[in-house]
C-alpha positions as YAML, in Angstrom:
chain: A
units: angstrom
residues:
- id: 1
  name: UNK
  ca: [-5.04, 63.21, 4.11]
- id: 2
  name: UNK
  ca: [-2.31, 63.82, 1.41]
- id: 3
  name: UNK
  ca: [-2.88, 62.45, -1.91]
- id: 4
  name: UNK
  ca: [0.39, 60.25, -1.53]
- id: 5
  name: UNK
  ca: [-1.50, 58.51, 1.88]
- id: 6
  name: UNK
  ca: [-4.09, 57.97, 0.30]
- id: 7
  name: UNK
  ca: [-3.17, 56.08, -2.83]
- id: 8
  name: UNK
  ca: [-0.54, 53.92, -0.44]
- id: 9
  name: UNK
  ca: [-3.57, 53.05, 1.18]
- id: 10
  name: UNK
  ca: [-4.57, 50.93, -2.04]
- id: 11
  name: UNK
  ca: [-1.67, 50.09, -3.91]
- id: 12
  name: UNK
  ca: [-0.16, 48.06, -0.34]
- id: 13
  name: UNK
  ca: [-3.31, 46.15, -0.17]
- id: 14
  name: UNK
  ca: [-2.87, 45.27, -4.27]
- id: 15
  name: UNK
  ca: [0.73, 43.31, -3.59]
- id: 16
  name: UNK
  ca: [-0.84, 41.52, -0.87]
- id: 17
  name: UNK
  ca: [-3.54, 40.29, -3.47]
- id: 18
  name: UNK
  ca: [-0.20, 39.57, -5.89]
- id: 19
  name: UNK
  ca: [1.29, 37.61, -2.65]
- id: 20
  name: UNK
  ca: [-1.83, 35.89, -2.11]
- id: 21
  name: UNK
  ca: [-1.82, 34.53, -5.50]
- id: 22
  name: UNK
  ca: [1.08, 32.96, -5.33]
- id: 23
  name: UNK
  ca: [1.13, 31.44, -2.74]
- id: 24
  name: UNK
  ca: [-2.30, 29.64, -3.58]
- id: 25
  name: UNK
  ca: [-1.08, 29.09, -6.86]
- id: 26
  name: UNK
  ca: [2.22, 27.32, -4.77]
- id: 27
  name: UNK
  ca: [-0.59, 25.22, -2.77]
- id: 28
  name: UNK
  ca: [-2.36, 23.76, -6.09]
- id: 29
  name: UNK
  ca: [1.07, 23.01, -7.94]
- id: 30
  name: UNK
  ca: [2.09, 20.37, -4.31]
- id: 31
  name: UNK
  ca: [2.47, 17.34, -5.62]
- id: 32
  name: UNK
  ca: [0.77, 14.45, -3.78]
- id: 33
  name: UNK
  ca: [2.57, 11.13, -3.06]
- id: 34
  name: UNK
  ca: [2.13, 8.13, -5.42]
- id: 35
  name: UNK
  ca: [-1.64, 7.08, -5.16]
- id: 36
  name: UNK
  ca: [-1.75, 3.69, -2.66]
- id: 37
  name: UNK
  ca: [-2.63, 0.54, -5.02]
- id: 38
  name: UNK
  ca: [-4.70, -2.00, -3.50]
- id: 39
  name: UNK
  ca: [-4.43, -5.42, -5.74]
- id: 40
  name: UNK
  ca: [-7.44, -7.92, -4.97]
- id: 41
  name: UNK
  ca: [-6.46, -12.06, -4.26]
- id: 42
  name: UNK
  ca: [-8.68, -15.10, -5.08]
- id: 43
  name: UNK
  ca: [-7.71, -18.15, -5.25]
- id: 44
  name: UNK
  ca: [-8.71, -21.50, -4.83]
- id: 45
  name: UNK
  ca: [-6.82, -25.45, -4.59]
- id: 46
  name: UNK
  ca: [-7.74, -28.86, -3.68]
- id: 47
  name: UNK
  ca: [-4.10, -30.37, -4.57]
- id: 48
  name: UNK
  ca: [-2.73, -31.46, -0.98]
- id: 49
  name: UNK
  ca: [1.15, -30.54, -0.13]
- id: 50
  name: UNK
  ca: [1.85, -34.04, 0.81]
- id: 51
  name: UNK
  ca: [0.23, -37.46, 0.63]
- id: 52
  name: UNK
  ca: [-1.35, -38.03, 4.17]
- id: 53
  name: UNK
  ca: [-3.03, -34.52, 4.51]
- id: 54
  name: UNK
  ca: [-6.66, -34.60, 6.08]
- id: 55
  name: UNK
  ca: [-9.13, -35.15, 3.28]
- id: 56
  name: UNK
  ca: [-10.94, -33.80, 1.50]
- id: 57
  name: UNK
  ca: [-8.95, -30.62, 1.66]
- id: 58
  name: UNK
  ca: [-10.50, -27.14, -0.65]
- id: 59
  name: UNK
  ca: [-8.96, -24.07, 0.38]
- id: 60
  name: UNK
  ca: [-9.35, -19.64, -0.58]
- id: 61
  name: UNK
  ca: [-7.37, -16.96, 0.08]
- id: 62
  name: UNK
  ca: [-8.63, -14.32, -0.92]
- id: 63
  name: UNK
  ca: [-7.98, -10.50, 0.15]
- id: 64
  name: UNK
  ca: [-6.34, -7.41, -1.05]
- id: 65
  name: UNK
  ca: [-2.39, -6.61, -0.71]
- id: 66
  name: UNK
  ca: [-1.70, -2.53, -0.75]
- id: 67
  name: UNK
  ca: [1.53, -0.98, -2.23]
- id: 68
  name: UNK
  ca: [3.09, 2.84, -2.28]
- id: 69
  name: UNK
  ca: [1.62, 2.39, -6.00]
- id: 70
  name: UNK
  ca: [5.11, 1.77, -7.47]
- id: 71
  name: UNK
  ca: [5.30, 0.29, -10.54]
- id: 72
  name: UNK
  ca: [8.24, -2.68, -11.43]
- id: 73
  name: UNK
  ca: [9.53, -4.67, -9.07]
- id: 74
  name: UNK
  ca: [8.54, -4.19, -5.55]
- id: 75
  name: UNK
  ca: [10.46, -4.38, -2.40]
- id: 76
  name: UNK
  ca: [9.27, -5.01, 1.17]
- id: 77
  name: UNK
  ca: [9.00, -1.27, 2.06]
- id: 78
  name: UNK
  ca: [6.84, -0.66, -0.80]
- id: 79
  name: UNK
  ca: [3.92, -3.04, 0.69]
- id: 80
  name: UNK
  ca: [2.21, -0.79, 2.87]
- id: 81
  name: UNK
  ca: [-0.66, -3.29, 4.10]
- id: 82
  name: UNK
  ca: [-2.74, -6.32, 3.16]
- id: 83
  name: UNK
  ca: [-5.76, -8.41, 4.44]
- id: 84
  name: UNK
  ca: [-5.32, -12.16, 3.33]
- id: 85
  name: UNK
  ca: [-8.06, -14.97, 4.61]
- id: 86
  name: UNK
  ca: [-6.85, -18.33, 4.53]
- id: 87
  name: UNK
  ca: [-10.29, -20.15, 4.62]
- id: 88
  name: UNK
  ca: [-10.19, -23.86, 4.89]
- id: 89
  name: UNK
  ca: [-13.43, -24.39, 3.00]
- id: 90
  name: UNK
  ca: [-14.03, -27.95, 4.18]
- id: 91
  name: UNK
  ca: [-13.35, -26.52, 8.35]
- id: 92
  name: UNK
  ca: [-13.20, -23.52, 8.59]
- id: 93
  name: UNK
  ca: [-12.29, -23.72, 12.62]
- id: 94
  name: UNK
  ca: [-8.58, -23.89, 10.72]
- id: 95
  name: UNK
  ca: [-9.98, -20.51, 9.16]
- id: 96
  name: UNK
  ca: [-7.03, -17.42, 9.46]
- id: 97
  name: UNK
  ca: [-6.60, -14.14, 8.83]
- id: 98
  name: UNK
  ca: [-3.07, -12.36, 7.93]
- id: 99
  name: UNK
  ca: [-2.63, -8.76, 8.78]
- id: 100
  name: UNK
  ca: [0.34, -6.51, 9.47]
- id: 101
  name: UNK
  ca: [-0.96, -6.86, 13.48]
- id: 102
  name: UNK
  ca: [-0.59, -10.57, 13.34]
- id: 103
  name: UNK
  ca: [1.79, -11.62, 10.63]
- id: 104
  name: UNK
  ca: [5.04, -10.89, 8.63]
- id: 105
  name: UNK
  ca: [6.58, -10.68, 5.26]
- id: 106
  name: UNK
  ca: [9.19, -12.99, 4.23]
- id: 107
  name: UNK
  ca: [11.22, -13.25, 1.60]
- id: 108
  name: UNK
  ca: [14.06, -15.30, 0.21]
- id: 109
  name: UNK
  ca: [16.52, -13.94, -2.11]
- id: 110
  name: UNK
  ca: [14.28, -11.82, -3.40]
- id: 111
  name: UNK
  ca: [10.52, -10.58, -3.15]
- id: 112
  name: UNK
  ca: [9.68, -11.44, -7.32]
- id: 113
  name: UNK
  ca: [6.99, -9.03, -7.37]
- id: 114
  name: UNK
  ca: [6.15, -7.06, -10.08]
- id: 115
  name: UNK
  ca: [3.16, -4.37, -10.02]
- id: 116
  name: UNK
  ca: [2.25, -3.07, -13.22]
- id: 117
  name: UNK
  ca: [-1.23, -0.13, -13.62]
- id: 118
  name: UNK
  ca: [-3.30, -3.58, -14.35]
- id: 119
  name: UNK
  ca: [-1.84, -6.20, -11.76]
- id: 120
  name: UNK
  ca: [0.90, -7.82, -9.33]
- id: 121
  name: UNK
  ca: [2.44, -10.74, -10.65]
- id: 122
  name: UNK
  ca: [5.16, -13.35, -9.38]
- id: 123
  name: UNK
  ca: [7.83, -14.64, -11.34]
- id: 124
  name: UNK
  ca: [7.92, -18.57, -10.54]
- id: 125
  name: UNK
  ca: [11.12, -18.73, -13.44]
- id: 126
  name: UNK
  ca: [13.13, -16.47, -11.08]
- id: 127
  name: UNK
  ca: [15.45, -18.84, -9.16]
- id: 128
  name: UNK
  ca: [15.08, -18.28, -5.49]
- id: 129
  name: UNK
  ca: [12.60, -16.08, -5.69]
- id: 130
  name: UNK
  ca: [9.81, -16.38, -2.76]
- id: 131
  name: UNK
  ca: [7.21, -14.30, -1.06]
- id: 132
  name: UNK
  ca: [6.39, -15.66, 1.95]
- id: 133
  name: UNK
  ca: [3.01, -13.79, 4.39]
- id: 134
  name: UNK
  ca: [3.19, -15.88, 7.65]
- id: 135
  name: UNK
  ca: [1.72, -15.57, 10.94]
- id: 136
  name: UNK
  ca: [4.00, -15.07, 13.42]
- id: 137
  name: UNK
  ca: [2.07, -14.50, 16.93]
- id: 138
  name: UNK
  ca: [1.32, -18.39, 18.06]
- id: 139
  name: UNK
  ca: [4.00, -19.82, 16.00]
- id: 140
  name: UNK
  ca: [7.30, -18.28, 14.32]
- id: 141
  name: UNK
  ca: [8.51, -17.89, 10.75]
- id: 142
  name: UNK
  ca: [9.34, -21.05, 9.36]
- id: 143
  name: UNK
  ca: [7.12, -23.25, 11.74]
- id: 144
  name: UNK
  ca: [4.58, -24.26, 8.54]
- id: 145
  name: UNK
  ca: [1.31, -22.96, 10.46]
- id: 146
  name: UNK
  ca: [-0.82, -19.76, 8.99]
- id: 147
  name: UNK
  ca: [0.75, -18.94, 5.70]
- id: 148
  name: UNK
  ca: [0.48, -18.06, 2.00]
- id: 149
  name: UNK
  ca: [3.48, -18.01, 0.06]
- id: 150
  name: UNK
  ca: [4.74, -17.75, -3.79]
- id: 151
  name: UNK
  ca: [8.18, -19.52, -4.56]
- id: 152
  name: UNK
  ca: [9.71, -20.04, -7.47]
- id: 153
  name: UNK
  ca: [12.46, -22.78, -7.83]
- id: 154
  name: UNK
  ca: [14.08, -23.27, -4.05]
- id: 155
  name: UNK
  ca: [12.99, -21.77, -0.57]
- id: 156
  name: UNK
  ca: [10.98, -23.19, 2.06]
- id: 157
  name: UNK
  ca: [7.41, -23.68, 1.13]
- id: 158
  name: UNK
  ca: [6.53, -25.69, -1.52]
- id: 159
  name: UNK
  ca: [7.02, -24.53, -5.29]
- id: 160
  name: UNK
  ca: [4.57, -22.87, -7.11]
- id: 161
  name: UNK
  ca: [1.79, -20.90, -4.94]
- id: 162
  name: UNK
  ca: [1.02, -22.36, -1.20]
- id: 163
  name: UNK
  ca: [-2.47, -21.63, 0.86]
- id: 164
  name: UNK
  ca: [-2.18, -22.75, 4.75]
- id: 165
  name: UNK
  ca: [-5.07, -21.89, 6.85]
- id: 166
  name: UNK
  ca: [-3.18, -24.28, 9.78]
- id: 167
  name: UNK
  ca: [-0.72, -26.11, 9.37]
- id: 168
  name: UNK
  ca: [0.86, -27.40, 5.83]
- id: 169
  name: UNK
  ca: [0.92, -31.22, 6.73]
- id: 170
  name: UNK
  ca: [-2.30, -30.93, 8.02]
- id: 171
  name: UNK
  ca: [-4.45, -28.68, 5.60]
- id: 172
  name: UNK
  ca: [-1.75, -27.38, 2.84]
- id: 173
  name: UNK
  ca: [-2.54, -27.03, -0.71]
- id: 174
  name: UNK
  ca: [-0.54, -26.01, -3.08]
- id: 175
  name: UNK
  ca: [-1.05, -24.46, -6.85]
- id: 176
  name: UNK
  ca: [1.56, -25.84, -9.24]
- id: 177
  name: UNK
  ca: [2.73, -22.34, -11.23]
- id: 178
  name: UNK
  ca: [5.31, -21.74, -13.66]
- id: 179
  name: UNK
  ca: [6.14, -18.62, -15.42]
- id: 180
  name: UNK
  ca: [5.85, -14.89, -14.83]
- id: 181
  name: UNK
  ca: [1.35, -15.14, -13.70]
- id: 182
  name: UNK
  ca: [-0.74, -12.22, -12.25]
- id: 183
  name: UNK
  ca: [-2.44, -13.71, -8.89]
- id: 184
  name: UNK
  ca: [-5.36, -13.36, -10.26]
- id: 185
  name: UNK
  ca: [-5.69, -9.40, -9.08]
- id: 186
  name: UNK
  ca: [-7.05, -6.43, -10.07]
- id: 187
  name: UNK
  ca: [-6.01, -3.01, -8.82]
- id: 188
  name: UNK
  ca: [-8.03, -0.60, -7.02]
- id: 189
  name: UNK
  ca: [-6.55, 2.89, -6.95]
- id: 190
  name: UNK
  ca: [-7.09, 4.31, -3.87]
- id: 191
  name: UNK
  ca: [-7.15, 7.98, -3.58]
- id: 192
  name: UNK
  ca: [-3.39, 10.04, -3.67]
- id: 193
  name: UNK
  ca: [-2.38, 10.90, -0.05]
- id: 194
  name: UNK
  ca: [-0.20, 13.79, 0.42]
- id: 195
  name: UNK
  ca: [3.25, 12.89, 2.10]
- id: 196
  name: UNK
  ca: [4.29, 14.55, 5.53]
- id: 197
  name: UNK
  ca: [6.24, 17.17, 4.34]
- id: 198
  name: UNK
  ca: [3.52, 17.72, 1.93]
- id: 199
  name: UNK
  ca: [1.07, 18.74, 4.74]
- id: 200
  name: UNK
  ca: [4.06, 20.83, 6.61]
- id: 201
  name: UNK
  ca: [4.21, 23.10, 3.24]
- id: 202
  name: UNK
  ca: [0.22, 23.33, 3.55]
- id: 203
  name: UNK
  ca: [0.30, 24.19, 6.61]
- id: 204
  name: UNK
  ca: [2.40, 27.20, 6.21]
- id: 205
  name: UNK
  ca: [1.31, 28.82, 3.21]
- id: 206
  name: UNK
  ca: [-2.03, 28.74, 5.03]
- id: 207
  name: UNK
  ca: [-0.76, 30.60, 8.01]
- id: 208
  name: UNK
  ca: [1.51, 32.67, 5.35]
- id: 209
  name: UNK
  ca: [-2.06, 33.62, 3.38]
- id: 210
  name: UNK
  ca: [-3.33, 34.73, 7.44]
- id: 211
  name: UNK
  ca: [-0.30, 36.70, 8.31]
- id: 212
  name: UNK
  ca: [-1.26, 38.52, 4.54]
- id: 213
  name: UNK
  ca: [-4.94, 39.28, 5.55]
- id: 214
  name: UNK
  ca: [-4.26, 40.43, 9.05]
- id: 215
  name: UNK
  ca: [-1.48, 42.83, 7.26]
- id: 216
  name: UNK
  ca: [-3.94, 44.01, 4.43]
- id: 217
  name: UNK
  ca: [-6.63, 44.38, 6.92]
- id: 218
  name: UNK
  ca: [-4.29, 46.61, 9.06]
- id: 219
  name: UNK
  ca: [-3.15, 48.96, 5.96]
- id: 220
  name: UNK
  ca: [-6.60, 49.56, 4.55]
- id: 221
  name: UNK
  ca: [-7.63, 50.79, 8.05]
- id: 222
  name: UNK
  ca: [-4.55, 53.04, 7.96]
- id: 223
  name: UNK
  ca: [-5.35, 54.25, 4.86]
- id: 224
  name: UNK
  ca: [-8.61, 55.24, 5.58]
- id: 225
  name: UNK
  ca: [-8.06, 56.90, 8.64]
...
């Protein structure tokens, strides 16, 4: 075997390992999408809606609301879930649970959330403001059953924060708010989830560091031989 042959042998091999490198190198430097935020709700009233509500009334919600983990004020499309129990602590038959399955987000002329690295907080100075979780399987937006709401000056539920297990002239309390509060939350951050295209570039710099070892593994054996 010629002298040239046999030192081609090694130096092909050596920019694969170069190749290789990089391209791991190109893996580690992906950058994941924002890391989900998952803010925790608690909160509990005994001040009725409206005279003429079933009494005594004492009612929670409590749960967790998860965004994109964007920071400022938040739109719709940057809620990606939530779990909110509307417990009616005096009957808790009335007792309801708001998911993305059963419920929907409603807003009025805007959402007047703002998530900051410490917690999500509602403007209730911003005119028109509202943020409004209802179910919507058994009864519609708008029909007063199954909600939790935040509204600022004008909108339909009433002002300040709203918890509705059933139905508001039945079980409704309200807490009277003013200013720019947290809702009494504290962020979890949940673990950075790489983004579809993310993946897609994974994917092929993985079969792209394959295609390299099946081609090194082929030139060494040629070299040898």
């Amino acid at each position: 075997m010629s002298a040239s042959k046999f030192l081609s042998g090694f130096m092909k091999p050596r920019s694969v390992n170069i190749s290789l490198a990089a391209v791991a190198a190109s893996l580690l430097t992906i950058a994941p999408a924002h890391a989900t935020v998952i803010y925790s709700i608690n909160q509990t009233s005994s001040t009725p809606i409206q005279a003429g509500e079933l009494t005594p009334l004492s009612n929670t919600v409590l749960g967790t609301i998860t965004t994109n983990g964007t920071l400022g004020l938040l739109k719709t499309s940057d809620i990606l879930s939530y779990n909110i129990q509307l417990i009616d602590n005096i009957r808790p038959a009335f007792n309801f649970t708001l998911t993305p399955q059963n419920s929907a987000i409603w807003y009025f002329s805007d959402l007047g959330l703002t998530a900051t690295a410490t917690d999500l907080s509602f403007d209730f100075n911003d005119a028109g403001a509202g943020f409004l979780i209802q179910g919507n399987i058994e009864h519609s937006l708008g029909s007063g059953y199954n909600y939790f709401c935040y509204q600022a000056t004008t909108g339909a539920c009433a002002q300040g924060e709203t918890i509705v297990p059933n139905f508001y002239a039945v079980d409704g309390v309200s807490v009277p708010r003013s200013g720019s509060l947290p809702l009494d939350s504290a962020p979890i951050i949940d673990g950075a989830v790489p983004e579809p295209a993310t993946w897609a570039m994974m994917f092929a710099g993985m079969g792209l560091i394959g295609a390299f070892m099946r081609r090194r593994t082929q030139e060494v054996a040629v070299g040898v031989a």
